[in-house]
N, C-alpha and C positions, 0 to 999 in steps of 0.2 A: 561753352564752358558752363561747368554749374557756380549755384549762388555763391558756395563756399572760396571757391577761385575768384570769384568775382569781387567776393568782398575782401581777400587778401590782396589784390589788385587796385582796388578803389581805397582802403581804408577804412571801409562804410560798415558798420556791423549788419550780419543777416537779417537783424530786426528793421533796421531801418531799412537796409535794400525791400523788403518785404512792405512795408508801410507806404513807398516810392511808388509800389507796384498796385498797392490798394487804391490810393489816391490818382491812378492814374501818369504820370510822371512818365515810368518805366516799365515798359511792358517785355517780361522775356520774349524772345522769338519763338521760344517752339518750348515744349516738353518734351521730355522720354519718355518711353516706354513706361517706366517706372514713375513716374508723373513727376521728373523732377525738373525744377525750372531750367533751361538752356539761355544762357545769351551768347552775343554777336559782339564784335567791339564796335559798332556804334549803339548797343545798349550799352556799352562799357564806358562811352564818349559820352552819351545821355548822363550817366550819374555822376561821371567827374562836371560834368557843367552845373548842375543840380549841388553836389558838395562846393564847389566854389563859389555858388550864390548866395549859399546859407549863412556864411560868415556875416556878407554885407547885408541880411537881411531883409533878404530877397523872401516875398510874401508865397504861397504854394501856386497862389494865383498865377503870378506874375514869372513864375519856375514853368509853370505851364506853357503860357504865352509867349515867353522865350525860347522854348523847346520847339513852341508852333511855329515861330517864327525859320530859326534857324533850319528848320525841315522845309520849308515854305522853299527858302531861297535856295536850298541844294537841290528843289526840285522843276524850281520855277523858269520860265522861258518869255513868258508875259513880262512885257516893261511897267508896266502900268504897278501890276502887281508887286512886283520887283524894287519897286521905288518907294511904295508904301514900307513893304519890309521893312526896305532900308533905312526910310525913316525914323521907322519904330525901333530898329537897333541901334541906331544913331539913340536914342533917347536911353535907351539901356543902359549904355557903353556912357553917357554924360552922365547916368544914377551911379556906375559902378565907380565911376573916379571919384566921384563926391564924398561917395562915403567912403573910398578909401582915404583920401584924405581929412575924413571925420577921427578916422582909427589910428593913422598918424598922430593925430591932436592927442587923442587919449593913450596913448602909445607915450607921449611927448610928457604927457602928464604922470604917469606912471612911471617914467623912470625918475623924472624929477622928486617923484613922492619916496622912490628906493633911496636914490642916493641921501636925502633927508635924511633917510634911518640909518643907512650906512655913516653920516657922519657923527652915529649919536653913539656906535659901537666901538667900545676900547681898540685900540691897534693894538695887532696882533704882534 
């Protein structure tokens, strides 16, 4: 599929699927003829993993690493190797809860700050 589909798929605007692709991240699979970028839905899988990091603030480093990761293990056959992975997503998976519930907190806080102001507005 071209970028355009891709990015009505993902949410992601062309500019940033494009930047994904510079940085290394997201590599289309193929061109056209016509030189236009092609992806696959595990490029499509790639960027939904890549937009769900970015909230919790996930660093491009670490978007990377993850991505190596996660390719590592669907390719891997080696226990040894396998286990290190695992590890290291294990450590992922304990950053992503954290700071989900960092955003809770501020979540928690922010509506407490709404409703403040909703009490200061005449009823309707």
């Amino acid at each position: 599929m071209q970028i355009g589909e891709v990015a009505d798929r993902t949410g992601l605007s062309l500019r940033t699927i494009r930047y994904y692709e510079e940085v290394g991240l997201v590599v289309p699979s193929a061109r056209s003829q016509g030189g236009f970028r092609l992806y696959t839905e595990p490029d499509v899988d790639r960027l939904q993993v890549v937009k769900r990091m970015k909230p919790l603030g996930f660093q491009l480093e670490e978007m990377r690493e993850l991505l190596t990761i996660l390719d590592a293990l669907s390719a891997l056959d080696d226990d040894d190797d396998r286990d290190k992975h695992l590890d290291r997503l294990a450590q992922f998976h304990t950053t992503a809860e954290q700071r989900c519930e960092e955003l809770r907190a501020q979540l928690r806080i922010a509506e407490d700050f709404a409703g403040s102001l909703r009490a200061h507005l005449p009823h309707a």
